[in-house]
N, C-alpha and C positions, 0 to 999 in steps of 0.2 A: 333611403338606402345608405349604409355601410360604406365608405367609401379605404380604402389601406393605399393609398397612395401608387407608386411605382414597383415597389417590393412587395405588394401583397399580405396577406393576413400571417400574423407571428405566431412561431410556437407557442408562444405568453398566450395567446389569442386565443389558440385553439386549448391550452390546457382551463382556462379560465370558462370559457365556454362547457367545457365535459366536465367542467369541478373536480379536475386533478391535476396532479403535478405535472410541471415541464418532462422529469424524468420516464413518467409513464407515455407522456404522446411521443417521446425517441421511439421508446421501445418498441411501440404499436407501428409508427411509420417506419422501422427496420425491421419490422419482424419478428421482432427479437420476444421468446419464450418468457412467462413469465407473469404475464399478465391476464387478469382473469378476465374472460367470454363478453360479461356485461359489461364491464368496463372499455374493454378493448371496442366495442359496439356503440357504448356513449362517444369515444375518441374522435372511432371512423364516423361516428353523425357528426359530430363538432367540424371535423375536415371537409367533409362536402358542404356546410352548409354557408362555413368560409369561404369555401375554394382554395385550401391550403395548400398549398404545390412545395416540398420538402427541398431545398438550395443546397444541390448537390453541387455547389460549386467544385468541388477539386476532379470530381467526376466528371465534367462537364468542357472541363478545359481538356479536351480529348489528344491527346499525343503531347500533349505542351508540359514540358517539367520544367522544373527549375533546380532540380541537380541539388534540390537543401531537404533536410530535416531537422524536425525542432525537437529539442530535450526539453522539457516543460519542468519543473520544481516547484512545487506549491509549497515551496516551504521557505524561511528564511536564510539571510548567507550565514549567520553564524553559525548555526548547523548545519548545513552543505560542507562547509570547511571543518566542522569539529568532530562528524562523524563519520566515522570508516565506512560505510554503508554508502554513501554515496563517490566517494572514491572509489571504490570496488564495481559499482557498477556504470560509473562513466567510463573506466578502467575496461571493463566488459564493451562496452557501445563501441569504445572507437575503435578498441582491436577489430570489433569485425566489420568497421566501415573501412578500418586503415587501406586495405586493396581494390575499393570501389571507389568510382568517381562520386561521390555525395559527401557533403557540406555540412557539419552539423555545428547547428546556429543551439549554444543554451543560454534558456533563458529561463527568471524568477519570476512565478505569477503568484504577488504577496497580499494582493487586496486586490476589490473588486474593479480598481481604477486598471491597475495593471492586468486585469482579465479582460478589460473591455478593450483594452489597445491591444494586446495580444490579436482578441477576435478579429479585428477591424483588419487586423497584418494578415491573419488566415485566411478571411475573407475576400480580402485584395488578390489572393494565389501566390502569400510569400514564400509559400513554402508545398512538401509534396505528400508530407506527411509528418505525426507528431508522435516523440514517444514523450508519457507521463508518467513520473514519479510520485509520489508522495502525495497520496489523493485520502482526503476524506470524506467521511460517510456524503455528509450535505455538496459534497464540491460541485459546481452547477458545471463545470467547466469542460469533463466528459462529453456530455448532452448537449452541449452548443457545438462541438468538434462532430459528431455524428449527423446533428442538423446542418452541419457545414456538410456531409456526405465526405471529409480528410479521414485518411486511414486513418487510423489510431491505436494504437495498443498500450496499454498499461503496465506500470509495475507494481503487483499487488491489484486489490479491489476495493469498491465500496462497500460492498455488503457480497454474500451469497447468492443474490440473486443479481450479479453483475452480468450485462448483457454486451457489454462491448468487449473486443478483446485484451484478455489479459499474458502479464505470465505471474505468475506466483510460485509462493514455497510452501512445503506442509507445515505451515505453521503449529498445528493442533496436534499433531502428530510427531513435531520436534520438543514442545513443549510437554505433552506426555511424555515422554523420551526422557526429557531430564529430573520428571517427579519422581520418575519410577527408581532411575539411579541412584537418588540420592534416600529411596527407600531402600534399595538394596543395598547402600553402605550404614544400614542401621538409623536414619535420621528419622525422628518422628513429629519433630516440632518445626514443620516447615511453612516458610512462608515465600510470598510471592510479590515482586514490583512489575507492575503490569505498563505494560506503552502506553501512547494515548488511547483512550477508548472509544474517541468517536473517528479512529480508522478500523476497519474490519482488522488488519494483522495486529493490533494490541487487542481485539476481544476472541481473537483465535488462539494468542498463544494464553490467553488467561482461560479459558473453554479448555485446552489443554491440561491447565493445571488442574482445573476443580475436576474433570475426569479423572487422572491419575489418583487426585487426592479421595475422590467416592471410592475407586477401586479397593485402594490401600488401608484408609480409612474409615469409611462410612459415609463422608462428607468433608465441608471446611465450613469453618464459619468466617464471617467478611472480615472479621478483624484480625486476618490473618493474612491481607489484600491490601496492599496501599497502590495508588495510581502514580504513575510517571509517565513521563514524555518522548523516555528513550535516550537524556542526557543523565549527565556524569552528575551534575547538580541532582536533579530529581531522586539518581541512585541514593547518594549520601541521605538526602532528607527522607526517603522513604526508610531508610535501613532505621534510622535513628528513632522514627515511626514507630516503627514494629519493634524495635528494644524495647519503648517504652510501653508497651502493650501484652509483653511477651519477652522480658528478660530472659525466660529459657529456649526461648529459638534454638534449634540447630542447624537450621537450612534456610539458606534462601535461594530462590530463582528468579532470576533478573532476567528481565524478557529483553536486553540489549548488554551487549559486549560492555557498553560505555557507562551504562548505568551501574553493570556488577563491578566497574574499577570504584566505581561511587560507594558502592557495599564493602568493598573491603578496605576501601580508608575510614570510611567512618567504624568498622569492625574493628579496623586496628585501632582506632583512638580512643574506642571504650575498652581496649584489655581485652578483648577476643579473638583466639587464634583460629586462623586457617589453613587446614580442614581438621587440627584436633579440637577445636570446640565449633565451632558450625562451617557446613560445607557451602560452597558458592556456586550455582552455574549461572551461566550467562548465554547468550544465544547470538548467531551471527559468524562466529568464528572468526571476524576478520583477524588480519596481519596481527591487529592490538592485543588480542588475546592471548599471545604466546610473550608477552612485556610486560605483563603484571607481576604481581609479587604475594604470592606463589599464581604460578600460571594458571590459565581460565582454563576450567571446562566449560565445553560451552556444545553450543547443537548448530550444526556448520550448516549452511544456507549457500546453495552454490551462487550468491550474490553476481559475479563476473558471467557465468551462464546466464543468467537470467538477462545479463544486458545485452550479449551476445541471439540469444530465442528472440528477444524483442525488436530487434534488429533483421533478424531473417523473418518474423512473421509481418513488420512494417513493408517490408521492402516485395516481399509477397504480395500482400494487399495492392503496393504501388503501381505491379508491374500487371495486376489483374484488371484488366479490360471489364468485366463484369462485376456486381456488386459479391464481393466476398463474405461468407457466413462467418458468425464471431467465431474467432476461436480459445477454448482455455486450456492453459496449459499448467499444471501443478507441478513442479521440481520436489524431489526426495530430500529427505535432511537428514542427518546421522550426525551421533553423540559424537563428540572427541571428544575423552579423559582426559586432565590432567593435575597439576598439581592440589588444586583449589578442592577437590574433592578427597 
């Protein structure tokens, strides 16, 4: 006989057992849509045969808070501090904590060391609830936060078939938005710097472009795609990229505020003007985009709401007695014009 100790059989246990992911037995022990019939039937065999019982810890501590919430950052400090995006929406968080009594503790989860202390803290009941930023596709770190049974809500998602709560932006839809623009100011040779790609919001706003670009076009071809990360650095090297592949460019779309400052110094320091020889958009809108040189157009994300929804849907979650249903929530994006184009 099997013996798990004090704490009983793990979700590692049970997904190993059903020969799938960690991520799929979350979803199957919350419910959560998504997961197909036989699968979900391997899971629930895997769970009785363990006797997996799900550590609803924050549920469990029934009336007992502790007055904290954790801002979670999967990302590192120099980009927390270099990018307007997360200023805007910590900006967002505290406004709407500013009149509530709640504590919010942030904190960088940069490697798997600092995810395992993390859990150990949520685990303990450090906290009442967690919001997450900057999550990608593989990030295990969602799926341990819901086997804890701690509200959660997200900024952005892993993929489309995200089951825990989020809030998001129409990415796909803001990035169309700016293909289409810069077809309607005549540009026909455009090209695209795409975020990271193994988070959903960099293969959202790139999905965008190649829509816009079939519409307009017929299609694109890939060498008209370079990848970035959503920094200033990546813009520059990607711009330089695509010159060298496409010396008649006349557009480009930069799937981040920070990266299209990145496009336009390297544009200015090959001797191309903007927007009378190639147009620039950027996406974000933040504060930075109106301090470039000629100003950004860009597709504004109501970044500050979004921290503020995450905050009322946490806090929801917090004060619900019963297991609450995911919720998703998609924000509008709209073009601002300006000089760049």
């Amino acid at each position: 006989m099997v013996t798990h100790g004090r704490t009983g059989p793990t979700l590692e246990e049970v997904a190993a057992l059903a020969g799938v992911g960690r991520g799929t037995v979350s979803r199957v022990v919350n419910r959560a849509p998504g997961v197909k019939a036989a699968t979900r039937l391997l899971v629930e065999n895997a769970i009785d045969e363990l006797g997996y019982v799900p550590h609803h810890a924050a549920r469990a501590l029934a009336g007992h808070r502790t007055g904290a919430v954790a801002l979670v950052i999967t990302d590192n400090e120099r980009r927390l501090f270099a990018e307007p995006f997360y200023s805007e929406i910590v900006r967002g968080i505290s406004t709407e904590l500013a009149d509530r009594e709640v504590q919010l503790l942030l904190t960088l989860v940069r490697n798997d060391r600092e995810r395992a202390r993390f859990t150990r803290y949520a685990r303990a009941g450090g906290m009442d609830g967690v919001l997450l930023v900057s999550v990608h596709d593989e990030d295990p770190l969602p799926d341990l936060l819901a086997e804890l049974g701690l509200p959660t809500v997200l900024a952005g998602r892993r993929s489309a078939e995200e089951s825990l709560s989020y809030v998001d932006s129409d990415n796909v839809g803001g990035a169309r938005a700016a293909v289409r623009h810069l077809v309607a100011t005549g540009r026909k040779a455009i090209a695209t710097i795409t975020g990271p790609l193994d988070m959903h919001v960099g293969q959202s706003r790139l999905r965008g472009y190649r829509e816009a670009m079939v519409q307009a076009f017929g299609g694109v071809e890939p060498s008209w795609i370079a990848e970035g990360d959503f920094s200033e650095e990546s813009g520059r090297r990607g711009t330089a990229e695509l010159l060298r592949r496409h010396p008649g460019l006349d557009a480009v779309f930069a799937a981040s505020d920070l990266m299209a400052a990145g496009v336009l110094h390297t544009l200015r320091a090959a001797g191309r003007r903007v927007p009378e020889d190639v147009g620039v958009v950027g996406f974000d809108d933040t504060p930075f985009a109106r301090h470039t040189d000629p100003q950004l157009t860009s597709v504004h994300q109501p970044v500050q709401e979004m921290g503020r929804t995450m905050v009322r849907m946490l806090l929801q979650d917090i004060d619900d007695d019963q297991d609450a249903a995911w919720r998703h929530v998609v924000l509008r994006t709209k073009l601002v014009r300006r000089a760049s184009t």
